[in-house]
C-alpha positions as CSV (number, residue, x, y, z in Angstrom):
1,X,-24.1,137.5,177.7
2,X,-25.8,133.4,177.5
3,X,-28.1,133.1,174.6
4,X,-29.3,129.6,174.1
5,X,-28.3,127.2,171.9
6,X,-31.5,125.1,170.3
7,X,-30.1,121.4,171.6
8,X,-30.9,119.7,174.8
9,X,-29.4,116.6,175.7
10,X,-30.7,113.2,178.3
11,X,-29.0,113.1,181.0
12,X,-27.0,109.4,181.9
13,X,-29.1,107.7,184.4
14,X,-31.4,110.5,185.4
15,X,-34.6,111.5,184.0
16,X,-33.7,115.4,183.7
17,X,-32.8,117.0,180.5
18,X,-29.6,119.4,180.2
19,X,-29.5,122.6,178.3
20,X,-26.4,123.8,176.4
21,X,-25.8,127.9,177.0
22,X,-23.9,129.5,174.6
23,X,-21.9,132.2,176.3
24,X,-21.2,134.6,173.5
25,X,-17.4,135.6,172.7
26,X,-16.7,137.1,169.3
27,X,-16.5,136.6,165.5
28,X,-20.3,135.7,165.5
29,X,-20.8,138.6,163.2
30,X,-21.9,135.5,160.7
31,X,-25.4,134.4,160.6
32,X,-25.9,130.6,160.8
33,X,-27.3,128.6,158.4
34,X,-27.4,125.3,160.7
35,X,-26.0,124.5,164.1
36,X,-24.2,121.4,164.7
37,X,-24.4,119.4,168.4
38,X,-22.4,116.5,168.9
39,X,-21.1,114.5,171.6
40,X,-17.3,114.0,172.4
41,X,-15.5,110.5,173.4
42,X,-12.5,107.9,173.0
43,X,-15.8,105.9,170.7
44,X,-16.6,106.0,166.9
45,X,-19.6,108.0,166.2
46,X,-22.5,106.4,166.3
47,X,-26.0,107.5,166.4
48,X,-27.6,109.6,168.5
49,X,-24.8,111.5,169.3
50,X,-24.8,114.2,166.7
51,X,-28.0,116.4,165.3
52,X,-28.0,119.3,162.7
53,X,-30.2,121.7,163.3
54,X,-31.3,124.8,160.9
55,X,-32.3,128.2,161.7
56,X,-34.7,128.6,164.8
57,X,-35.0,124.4,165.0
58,X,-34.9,122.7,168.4
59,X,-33.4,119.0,169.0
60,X,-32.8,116.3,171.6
61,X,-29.6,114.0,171.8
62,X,-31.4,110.8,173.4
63,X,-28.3,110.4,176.4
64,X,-24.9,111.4,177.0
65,X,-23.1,108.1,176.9
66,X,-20.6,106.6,178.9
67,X,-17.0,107.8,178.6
68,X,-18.3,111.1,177.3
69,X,-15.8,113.9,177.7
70,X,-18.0,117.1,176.1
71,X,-20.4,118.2,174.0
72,X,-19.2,120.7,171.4
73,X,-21.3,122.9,169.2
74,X,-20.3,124.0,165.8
75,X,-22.0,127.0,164.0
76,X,-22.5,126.7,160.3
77,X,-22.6,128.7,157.3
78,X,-23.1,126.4,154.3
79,X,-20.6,123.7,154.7
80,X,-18.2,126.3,156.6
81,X,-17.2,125.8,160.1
82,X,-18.1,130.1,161.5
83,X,-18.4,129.7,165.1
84,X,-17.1,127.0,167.9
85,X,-17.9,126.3,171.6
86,X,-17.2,122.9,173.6
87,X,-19.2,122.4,176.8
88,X,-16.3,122.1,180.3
89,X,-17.1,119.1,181.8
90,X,-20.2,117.2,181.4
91,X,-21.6,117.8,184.6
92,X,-24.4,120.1,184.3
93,X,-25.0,120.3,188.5
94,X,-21.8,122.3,188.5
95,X,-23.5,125.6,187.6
96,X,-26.8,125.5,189.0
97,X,-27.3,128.7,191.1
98,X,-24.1,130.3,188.5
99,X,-25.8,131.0,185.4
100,X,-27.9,134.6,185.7
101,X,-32.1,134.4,185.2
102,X,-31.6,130.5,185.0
103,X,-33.5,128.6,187.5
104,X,-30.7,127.6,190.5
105,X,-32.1,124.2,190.1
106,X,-31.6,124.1,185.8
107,X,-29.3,121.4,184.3
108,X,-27.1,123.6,182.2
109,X,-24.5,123.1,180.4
110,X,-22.6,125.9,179.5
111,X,-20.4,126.5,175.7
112,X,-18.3,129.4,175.3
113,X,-19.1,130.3,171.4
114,X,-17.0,132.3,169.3
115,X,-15.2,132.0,166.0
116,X,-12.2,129.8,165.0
117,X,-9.0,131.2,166.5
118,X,-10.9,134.2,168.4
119,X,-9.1,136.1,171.0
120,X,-11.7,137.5,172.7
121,X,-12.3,140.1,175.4
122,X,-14.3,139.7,178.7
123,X,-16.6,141.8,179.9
124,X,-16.5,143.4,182.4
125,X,-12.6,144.1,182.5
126,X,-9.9,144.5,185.5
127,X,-8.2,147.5,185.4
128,X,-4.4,147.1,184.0
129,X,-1.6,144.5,185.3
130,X,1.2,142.2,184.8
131,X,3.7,140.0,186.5
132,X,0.4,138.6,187.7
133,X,0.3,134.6,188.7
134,X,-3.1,132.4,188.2
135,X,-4.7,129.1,188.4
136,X,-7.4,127.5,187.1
137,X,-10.0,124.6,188.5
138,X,-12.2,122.0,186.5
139,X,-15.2,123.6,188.3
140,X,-15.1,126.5,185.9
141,X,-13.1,128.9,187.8
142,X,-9.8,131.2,187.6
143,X,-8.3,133.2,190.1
144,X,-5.5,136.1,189.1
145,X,-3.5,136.9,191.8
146,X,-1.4,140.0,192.4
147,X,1.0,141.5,190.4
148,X,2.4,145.3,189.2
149,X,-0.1,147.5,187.8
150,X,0.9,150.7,185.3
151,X,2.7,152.3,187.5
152,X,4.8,149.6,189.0
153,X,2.6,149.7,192.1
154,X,2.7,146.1,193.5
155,X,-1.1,144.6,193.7
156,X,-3.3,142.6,196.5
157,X,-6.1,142.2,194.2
158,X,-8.1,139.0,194.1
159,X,-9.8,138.4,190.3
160,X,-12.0,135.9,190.1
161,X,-13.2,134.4,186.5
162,X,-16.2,132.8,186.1
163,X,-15.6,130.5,183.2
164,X,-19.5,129.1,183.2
165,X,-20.3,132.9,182.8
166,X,-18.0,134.7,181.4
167,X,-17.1,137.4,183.6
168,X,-14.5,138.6,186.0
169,X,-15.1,140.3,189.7
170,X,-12.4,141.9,192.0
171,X,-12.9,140.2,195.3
172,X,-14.0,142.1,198.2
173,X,-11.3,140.8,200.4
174,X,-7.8,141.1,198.9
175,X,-4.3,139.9,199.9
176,X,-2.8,140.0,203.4
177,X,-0.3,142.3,201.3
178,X,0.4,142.8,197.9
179,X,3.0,140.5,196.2
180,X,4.4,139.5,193.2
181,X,6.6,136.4,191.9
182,X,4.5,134.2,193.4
183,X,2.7,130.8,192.2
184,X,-1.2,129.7,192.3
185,X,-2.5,126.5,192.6
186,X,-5.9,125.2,192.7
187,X,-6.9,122.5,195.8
188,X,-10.2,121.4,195.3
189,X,-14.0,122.6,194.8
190,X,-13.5,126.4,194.6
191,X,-10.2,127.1,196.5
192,X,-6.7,127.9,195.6
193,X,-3.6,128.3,197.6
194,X,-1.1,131.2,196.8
195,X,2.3,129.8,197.5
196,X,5.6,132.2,197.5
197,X,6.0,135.6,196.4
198,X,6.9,138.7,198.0
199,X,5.8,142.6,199.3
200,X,7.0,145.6,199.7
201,X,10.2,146.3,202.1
202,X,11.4,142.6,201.1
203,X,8.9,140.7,203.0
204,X,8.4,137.0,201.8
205,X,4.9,136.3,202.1
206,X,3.2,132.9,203.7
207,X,1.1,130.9,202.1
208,X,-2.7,132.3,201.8
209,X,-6.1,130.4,200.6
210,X,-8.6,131.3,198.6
211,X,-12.0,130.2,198.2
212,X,-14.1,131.7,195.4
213,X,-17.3,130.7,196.1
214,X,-20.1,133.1,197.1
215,X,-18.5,136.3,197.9
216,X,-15.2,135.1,198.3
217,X,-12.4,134.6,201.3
218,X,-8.7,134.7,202.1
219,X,-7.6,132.8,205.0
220,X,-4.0,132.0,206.2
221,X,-2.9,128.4,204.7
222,X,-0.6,127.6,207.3
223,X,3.4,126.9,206.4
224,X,4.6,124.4,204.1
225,X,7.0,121.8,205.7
226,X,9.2,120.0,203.3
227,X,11.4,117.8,205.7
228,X,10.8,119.7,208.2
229,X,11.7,123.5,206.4
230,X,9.0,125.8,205.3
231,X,8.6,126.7,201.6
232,X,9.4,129.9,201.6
233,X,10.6,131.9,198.6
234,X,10.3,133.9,195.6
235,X,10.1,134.2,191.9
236,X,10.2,130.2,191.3
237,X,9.4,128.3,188.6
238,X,6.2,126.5,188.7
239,X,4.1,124.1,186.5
240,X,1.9,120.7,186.8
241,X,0.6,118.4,184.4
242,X,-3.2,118.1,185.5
243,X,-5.7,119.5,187.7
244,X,-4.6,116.5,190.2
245,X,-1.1,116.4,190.0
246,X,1.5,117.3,192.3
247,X,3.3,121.6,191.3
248,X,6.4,121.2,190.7
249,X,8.1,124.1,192.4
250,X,12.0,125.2,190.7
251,X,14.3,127.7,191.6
252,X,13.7,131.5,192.9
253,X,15.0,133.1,195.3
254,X,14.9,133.5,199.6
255,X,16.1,137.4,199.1
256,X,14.1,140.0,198.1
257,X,14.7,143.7,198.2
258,X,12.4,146.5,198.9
259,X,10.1,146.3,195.7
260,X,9.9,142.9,195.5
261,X,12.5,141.5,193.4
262,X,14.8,138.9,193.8
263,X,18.4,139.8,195.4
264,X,20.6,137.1,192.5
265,X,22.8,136.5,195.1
266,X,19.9,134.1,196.9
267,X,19.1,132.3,193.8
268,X,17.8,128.8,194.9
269,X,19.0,125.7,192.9
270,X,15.7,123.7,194.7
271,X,12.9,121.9,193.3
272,X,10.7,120.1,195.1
273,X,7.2,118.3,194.5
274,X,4.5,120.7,195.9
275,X,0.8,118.8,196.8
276,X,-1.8,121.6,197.1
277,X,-4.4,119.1,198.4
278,X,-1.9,117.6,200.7
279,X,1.0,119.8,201.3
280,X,2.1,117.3,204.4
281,X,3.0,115.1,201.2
282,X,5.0,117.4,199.4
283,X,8.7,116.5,198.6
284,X,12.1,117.7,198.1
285,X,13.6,117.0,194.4
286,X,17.3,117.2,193.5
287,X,18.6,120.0,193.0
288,X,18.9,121.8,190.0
289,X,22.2,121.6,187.8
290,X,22.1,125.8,188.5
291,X,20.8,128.0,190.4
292,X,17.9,130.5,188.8
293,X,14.9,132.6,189.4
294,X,12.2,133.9,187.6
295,X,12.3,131.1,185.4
296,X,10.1,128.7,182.9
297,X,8.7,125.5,183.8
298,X,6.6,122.5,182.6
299,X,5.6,118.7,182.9
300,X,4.5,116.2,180.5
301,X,0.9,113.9,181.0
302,X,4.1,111.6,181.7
303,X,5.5,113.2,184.7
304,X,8.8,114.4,182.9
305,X,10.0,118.2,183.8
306,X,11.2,121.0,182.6
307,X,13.2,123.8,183.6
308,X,14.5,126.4,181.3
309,X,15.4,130.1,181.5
310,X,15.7,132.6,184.1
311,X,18.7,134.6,185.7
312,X,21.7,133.1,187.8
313,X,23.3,134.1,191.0
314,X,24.9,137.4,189.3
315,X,21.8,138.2,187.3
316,X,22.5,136.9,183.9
317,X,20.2,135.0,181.6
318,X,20.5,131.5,181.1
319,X,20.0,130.1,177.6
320,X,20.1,126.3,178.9
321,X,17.4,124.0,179.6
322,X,17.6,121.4,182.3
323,X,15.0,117.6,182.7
324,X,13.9,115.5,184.9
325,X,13.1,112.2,184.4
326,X,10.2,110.4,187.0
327,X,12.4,108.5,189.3
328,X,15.9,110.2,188.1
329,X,18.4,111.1,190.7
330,X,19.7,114.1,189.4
331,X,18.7,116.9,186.9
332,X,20.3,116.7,183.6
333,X,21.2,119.4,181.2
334,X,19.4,118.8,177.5
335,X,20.6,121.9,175.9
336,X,21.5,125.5,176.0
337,X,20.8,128.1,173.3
338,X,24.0,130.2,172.3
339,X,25.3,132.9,174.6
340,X,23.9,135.5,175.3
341,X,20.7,134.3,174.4
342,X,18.3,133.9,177.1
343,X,15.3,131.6,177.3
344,X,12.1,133.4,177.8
345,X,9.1,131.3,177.5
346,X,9.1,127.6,177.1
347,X,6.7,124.9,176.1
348,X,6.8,121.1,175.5
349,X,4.8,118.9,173.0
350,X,4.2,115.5,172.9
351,X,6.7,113.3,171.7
352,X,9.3,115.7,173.8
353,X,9.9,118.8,171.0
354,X,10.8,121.4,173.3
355,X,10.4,125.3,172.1
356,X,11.9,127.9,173.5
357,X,11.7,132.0,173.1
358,X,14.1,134.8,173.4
359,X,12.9,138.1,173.9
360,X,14.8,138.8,170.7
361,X,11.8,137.0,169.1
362,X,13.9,133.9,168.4
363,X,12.1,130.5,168.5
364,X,14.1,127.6,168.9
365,X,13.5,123.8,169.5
366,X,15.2,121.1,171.1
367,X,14.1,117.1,171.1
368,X,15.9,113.8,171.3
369,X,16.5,113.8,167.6
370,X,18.3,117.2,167.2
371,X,17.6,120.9,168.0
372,X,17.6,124.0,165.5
373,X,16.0,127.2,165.7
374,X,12.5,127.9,163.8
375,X,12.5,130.0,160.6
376,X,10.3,133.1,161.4
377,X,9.6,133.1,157.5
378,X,8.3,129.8,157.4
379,X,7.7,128.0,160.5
380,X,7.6,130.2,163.5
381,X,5.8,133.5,163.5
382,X,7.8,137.1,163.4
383,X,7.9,138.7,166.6
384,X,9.1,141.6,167.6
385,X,11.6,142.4,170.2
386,X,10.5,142.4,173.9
387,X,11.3,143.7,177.6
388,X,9.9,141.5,179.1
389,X,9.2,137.5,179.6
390,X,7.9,135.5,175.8
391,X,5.4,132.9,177.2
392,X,4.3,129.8,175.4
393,X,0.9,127.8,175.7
394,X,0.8,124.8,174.0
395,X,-2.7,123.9,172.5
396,X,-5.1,120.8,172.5
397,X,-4.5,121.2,168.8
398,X,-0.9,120.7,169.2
399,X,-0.3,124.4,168.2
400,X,1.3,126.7,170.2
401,X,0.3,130.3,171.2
402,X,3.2,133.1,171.7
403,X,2.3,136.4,172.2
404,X,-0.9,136.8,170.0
405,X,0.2,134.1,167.8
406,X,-0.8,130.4,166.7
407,X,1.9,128.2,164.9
408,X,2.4,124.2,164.7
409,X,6.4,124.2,165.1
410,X,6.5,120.4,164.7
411,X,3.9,120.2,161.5
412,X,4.5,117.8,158.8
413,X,2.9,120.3,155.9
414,X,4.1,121.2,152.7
415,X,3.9,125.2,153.7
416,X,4.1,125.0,157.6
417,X,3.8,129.0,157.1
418,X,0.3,128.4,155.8
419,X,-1.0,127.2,159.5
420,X,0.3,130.2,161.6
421,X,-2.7,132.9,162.5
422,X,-2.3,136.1,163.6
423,X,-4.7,137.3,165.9
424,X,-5.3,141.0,165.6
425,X,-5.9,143.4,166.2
426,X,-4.3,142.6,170.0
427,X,-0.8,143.1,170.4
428,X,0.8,141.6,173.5
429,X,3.6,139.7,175.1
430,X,4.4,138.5,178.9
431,X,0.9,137.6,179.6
432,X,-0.4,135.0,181.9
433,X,-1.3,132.0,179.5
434,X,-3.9,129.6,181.7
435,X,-5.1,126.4,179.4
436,X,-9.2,125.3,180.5
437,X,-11.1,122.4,180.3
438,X,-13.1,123.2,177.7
439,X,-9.8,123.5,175.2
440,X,-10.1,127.4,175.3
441,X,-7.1,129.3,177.4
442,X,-7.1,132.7,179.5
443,X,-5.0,135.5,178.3
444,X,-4.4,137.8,181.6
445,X,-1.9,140.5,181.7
446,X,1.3,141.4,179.8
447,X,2.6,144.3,177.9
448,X,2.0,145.9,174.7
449,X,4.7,144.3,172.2
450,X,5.0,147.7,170.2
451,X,5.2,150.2,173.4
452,X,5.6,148.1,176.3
453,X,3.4,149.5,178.0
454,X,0.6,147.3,180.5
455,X,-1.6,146.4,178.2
456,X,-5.3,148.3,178.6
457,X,-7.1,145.0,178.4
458,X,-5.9,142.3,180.6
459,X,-8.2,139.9,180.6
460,X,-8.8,137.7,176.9
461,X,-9.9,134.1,176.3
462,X,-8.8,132.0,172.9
463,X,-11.7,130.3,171.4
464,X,-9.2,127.3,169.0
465,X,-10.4,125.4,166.5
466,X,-12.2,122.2,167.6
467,X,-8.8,119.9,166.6
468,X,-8.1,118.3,170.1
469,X,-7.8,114.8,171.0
470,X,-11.2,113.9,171.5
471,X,-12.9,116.8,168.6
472,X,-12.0,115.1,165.4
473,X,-10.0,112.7,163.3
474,X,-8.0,113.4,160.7
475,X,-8.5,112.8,156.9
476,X,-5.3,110.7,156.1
477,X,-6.5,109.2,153.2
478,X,-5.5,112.1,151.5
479,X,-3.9,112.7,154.0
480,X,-4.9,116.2,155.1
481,X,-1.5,118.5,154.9
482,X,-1.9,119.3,158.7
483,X,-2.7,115.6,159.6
484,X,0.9,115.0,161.2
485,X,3.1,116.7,163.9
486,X,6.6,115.7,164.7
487,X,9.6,115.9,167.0
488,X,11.9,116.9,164.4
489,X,10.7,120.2,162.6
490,X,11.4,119.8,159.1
491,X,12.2,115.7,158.9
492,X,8.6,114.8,158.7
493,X,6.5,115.9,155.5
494,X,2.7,114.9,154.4
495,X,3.6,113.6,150.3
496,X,0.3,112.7,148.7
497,X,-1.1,109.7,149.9
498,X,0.8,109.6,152.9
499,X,4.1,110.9,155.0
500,X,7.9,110.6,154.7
501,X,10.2,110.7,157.4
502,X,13.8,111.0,157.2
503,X,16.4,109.4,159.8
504,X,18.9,111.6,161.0
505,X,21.6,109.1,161.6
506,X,22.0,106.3,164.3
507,X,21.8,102.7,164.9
508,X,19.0,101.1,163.1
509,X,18.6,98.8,166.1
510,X,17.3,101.3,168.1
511,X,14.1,103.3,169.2
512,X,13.5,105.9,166.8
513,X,14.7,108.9,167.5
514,X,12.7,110.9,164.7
515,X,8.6,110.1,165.0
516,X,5.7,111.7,163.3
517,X,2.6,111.2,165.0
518,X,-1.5,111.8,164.1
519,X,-1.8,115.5,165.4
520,X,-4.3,116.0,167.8
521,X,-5.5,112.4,168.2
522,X,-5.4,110.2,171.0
523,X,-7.3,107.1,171.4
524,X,-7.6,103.9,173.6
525,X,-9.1,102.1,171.2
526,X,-8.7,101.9,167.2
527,X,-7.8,100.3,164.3
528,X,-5.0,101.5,161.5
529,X,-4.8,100.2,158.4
530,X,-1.2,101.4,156.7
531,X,1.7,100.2,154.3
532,X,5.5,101.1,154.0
533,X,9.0,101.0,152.3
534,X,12.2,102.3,153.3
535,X,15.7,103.1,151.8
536,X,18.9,100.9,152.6
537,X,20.0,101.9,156.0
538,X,16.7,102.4,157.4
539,X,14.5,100.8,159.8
540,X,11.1,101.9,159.7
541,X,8.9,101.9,163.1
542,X,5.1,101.9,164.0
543,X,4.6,104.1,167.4
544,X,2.6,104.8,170.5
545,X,3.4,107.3,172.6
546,X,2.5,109.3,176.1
547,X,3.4,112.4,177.0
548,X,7.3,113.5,176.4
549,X,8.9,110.1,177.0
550,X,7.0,106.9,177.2
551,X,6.7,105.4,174.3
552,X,6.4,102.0,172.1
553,X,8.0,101.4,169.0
554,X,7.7,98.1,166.8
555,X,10.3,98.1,164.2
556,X,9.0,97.2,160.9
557,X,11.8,94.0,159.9
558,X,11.0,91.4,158.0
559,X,12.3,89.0,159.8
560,X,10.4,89.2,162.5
561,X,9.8,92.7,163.9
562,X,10.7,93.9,167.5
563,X,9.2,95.4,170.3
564,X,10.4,97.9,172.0
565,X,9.5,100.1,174.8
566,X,11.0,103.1,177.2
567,X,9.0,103.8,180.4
568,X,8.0,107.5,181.5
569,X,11.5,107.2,183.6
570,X,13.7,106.7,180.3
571,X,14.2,102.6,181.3
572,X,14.8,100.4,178.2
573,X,12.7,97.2,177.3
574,X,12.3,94.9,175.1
575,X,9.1,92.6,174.7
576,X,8.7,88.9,173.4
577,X,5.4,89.6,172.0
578,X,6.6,89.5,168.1
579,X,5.0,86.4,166.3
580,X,6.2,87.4,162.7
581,X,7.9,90.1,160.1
582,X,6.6,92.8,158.4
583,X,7.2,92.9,155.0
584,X,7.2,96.4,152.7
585,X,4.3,97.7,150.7
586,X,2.2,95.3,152.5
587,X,-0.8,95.9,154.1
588,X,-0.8,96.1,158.2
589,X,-3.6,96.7,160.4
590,X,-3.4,97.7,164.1
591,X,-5.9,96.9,166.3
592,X,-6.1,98.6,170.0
593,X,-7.7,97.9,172.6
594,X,-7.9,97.1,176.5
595,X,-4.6,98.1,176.7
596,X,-3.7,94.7,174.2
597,X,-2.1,95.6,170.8
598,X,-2.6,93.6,168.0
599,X,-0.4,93.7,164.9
600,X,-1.7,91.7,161.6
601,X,-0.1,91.2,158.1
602,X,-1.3,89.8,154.6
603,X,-0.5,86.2,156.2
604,X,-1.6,86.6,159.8
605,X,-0.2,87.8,163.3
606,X,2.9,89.7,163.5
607,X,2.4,90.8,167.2
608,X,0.3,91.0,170.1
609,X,1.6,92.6,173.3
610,X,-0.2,93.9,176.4
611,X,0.9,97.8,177.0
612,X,0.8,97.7,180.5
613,X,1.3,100.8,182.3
614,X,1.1,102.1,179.0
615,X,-2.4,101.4,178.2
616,X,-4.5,104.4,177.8
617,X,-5.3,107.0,175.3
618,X,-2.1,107.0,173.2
619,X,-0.3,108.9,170.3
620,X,-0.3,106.9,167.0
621,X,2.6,107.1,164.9
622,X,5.7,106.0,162.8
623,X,9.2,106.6,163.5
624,X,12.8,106.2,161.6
625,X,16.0,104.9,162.9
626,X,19.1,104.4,160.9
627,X,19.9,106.7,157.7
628,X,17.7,107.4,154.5
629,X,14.0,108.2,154.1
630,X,11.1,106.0,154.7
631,X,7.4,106.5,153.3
632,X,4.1,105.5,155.3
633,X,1.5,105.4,153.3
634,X,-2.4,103.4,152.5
635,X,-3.4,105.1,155.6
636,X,-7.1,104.4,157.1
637,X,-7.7,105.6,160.9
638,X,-10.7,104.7,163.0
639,X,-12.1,104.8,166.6
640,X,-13.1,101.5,168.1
């Protein structure tokens, strides 16, 4: 159901106005006492890009200016924050002719409202399923694919999710056959590709594309050659880092038997680069360290992959996690969880803090500056034991969703147990966890935790708090007890007035292992205002960061401080753009912009460096090499 939200907005460089639609989720039970509109960017706010509007009011925001991202929308009930919706995309032509009793030719753009941390159910509903595979576009579509239903009947249904709407069809033309352990990917416009999987009586099936548009249709995609070999298999890994990139495509099987699952024996130790837009371009990766099916993968905004989990060659479960580096040669093993545990879901944050899931309900982590498993009485949630798979979806927030869960593994709070939310009254694990544009993710499939049985409603979408990159910034005055996120749960803790972090060991001459960064922000531009001091043994470091590897660190020495930086591939540099020390309990201020840093102290520069392929929206932070504790603190943050 769309019921409109009282803001229209100018339209860059065209005369038309847009309209924002709220498409109503849940939680609105609460009447508003004033709606808040505002627009979202890598810029300070400025004015005319946020109104307040009370009950049955009307307003205009003059333009959408350049470098906007979104709009979002934020219900109100006093000073309280009730209700939540961020427009996907900013292009309102998108979803003319998609948006019921608007005019085909209507600028619209559409908001999915609900409350804070709502998982909400779509109407109308698929029947029951799981093992299912998806995709989703930045059009405002998702396509489910397959999988078993109740009765372990293998499925050809095609569901198609409108995401400007709100609702979910069964396509009139289904599968050539129906499959499961297979992989979706989205190509461009309103088609996806279906790569992998298999049917019944141990049939691999060929590629197939999708097109969602209109009524729907399934056409043969033709095979994919990877020097020369078709990519044919089953059960593989599969994960990318953005709508454009490259799939990377691990493991599985060639060897199915007659209801679809893998025969161990043909476990694949592959990976290869998969290019749904140009599958001629697609290319073979090393192998993996192992060989492993139905396993869990994922890659970093800097190109770094994961694999973790699955079953080997005699049908065991593998506890060990395996990366690759852009550019590396080989796979290298990171880590491996204690037999017989068996990785289950997995999940990787900025700054590389890697979480993993057992089935037993188990949460681990693993990162460059240690690994240790999450306390399910204070920082990870309790779960129960499952059957089957333990997904993870990592948030814009920085928070990460398992089973019907929120939790931020790597805060820096006083009472980490304080930020996990349980979302009831749905109880589910093993679903199909799809992340959207508009910072709200698609809960499809999976299995009642308590019974495991397929769950009755298959198809949810999480309505998060507004807390990603480009929705707020926060308090660190104070600072706010949530304001921080690191790579080593537990080393990293918000004090008043600012943050502590404390080294685990190492040479102090070296890129800091332990980091703490500003959760949830990520700028291109901006200016930071801080202070610190540090124990004997300890060098303290200012940071920016991308992604699960690159990264720049400035170590904080008097003497003169020193710039250091690690590429996306892991490769070690060290930049001559220091022009003085830093001293402690002195004030520094940060300045960045155009990809040019600028570092300043009480008595002038103390560096200026160009970040190169660095530049970009970045990760601010501080890190600690060495041994002791250091403290951050004097902490302003602004947008440029």
């Amino acid at each position: 159901m769309a019921l409109g939200l009282a803001a229209t907005l100018s339209a860059c460089g065209r005369a038309e106005t847009i309209e924002l639609v709220a498409i109503r989720g849940c939680g609105l039970e609460q009447e508003f006492s004033g709606l808040r509109v505002r627009v979202l960017s890598d810029a300070p706010p400025s004015g005319g890009t946020e109104i307040l509007l009370g009950p049955g009011e009307r307003g205009t925001i003059s333009a959408l200016p350049e470098g906007a991202t979104g709009v979002a929308a934020e219900g109100l009930f006093g000073a309280t924050v009730t209700a939540v919706g961020r427009s996907y995309g900013i292009d309102p032509e998108l979803t003319q002719g998609r948006i019921a009793g608007a005019d085909a030719s209507a600028s619209i753009l559409p908001v999915f409202f609900a409350g804070p941390d709502s998982l909400c159910e779509l109407d109308p509903q698929p029947s029951p399923r799981t093992e299912l595979a998806g995709a989703t576009g930045p059009v405002g579509d998702a396509l489910l694919v397959g999988g078993l239903d109740p009765s372990a009947a293998l499925l050809d249904e095609l569901v198609h999710v409108d995401l400007y709407t709100g609702t979910a069809r069964v396509l009139g033309e289904g599968l050539p056959q129906p499959i499961r352990g297979h992989s979706v990917h989205w190509i461009d416009a309103r088609r996806f590709v279906v790569l992998g999987g298999a049917g019944p009586g141990g049939e691999l099936a060929e590629p197939v594309e999708v097109d969602v548009a209109g009524q729907g249709s399934v056409a043969a995609a033709g095979p994919v050659l990877v020097d020369g070999e078709p990519l044919t298999l089953a059960h593989h890994a599969a994960a990318s880092a953005s709508y454009s990139s490259p799939a990377l495509i691990a493991g599985g099987c060639d060897a199915v038997d007659g209801d679809a699952a893998c025969d161990p024996a043909s476990a694949l130790a592959d990976s290869w680069w998969f290019d749904p837009r140009a599958p001629e371009a697609s290319v073979r990766l090393p192998d993996l360290t192992a060989p492993r099916f139905d396993a869990h993968a994922f890659v970093t905004s800097d190109g770094v992959a994961y694999v973790a989990g699955g079953f080997d060659s005699d049908g065991a479960g593998l506890g060990s996690v395996e990366r690759l580096l852009p550019g590396a040669d080989e796979w290298a093993l990171v880590h491996s969880l204690d037999a017989p545990a068996t990785v289950a879901g997995l999940a990787v944050l900025d700054g590389g803090l890697a979480i993993l899931s057992e089935p037993s309900g188990l949460l681990h982590w693993w990162s460059e500056a240690g690994s240790g498993s999450l306390d399910p009485t204070l920082r990870a949630p309790p779960l129960t034991p499952v059957s089957t798979s333990r997904p993870l979806l990592v948030l814009p927030g920085e928070r990460v969703m398992v089973d019907t869960w929120l939790f931020a593994p790597g805060t820096a709070g006083v009472d980490p147990a304080a930020e996990r939310v349980e979302l009831l009254p749905i109880s589910r694990s093993g679903a199909l966890m799809l992340p959207l544009l508009d910072g709200t993710s698609l809960i499809a499939g999976g299995k009642a935790t308590t019974t495991d049985e397929v769950s009755a409603a298959p198809l949810l979408r999480l309505r998060p708090a507004l807390d990603g990159p480009d929705e707020w910034i926060p308090d660190l005055t104070g600072p706010q007890t949530d304001a921080f996120v690191t790579n080593y749960p537990g080393g990293a803790t918000v004090i008043v007035g600012g943050l502590r972090l404390e080294a685990e060991g190492g040479p102090t001459d070296a890129l800091p292992p332990v980091r703490a960064h500003v959760r949830g922000f990520r700028s291109a531009s901006l200016r930071f205002e801080f202070s610190f001091e540090g124990e004997p043994g300890v060098t303290a470091h200012l940071t920016l960061a991308r992604g699960g590897s690159s990264l720049v660190a400035i170590a904080l020495v008097e003497d003169a401080v020193v710039v250091r930086s690690r590429a996306p591939g892991g490769q070690l540099s060290t930049s001559d753009c220091a022009l003085g020390g830093a001293n402690p309990e002195q004030p520094l201020v940060l300045e960045l912009e155009a990809g040019l840093l600028r570092l300043d102290g009480p008595d002038g520069p103390v560096a200026a460096c160009e970040l190169g392929e660095l530049a970009g929206p970045l990760a601010l932070g501080f890190g600690v090499s060495g041994s002791g504790s250091a403290r951050f603190f004097g902490l302003r943050l602004a947008r440029r």
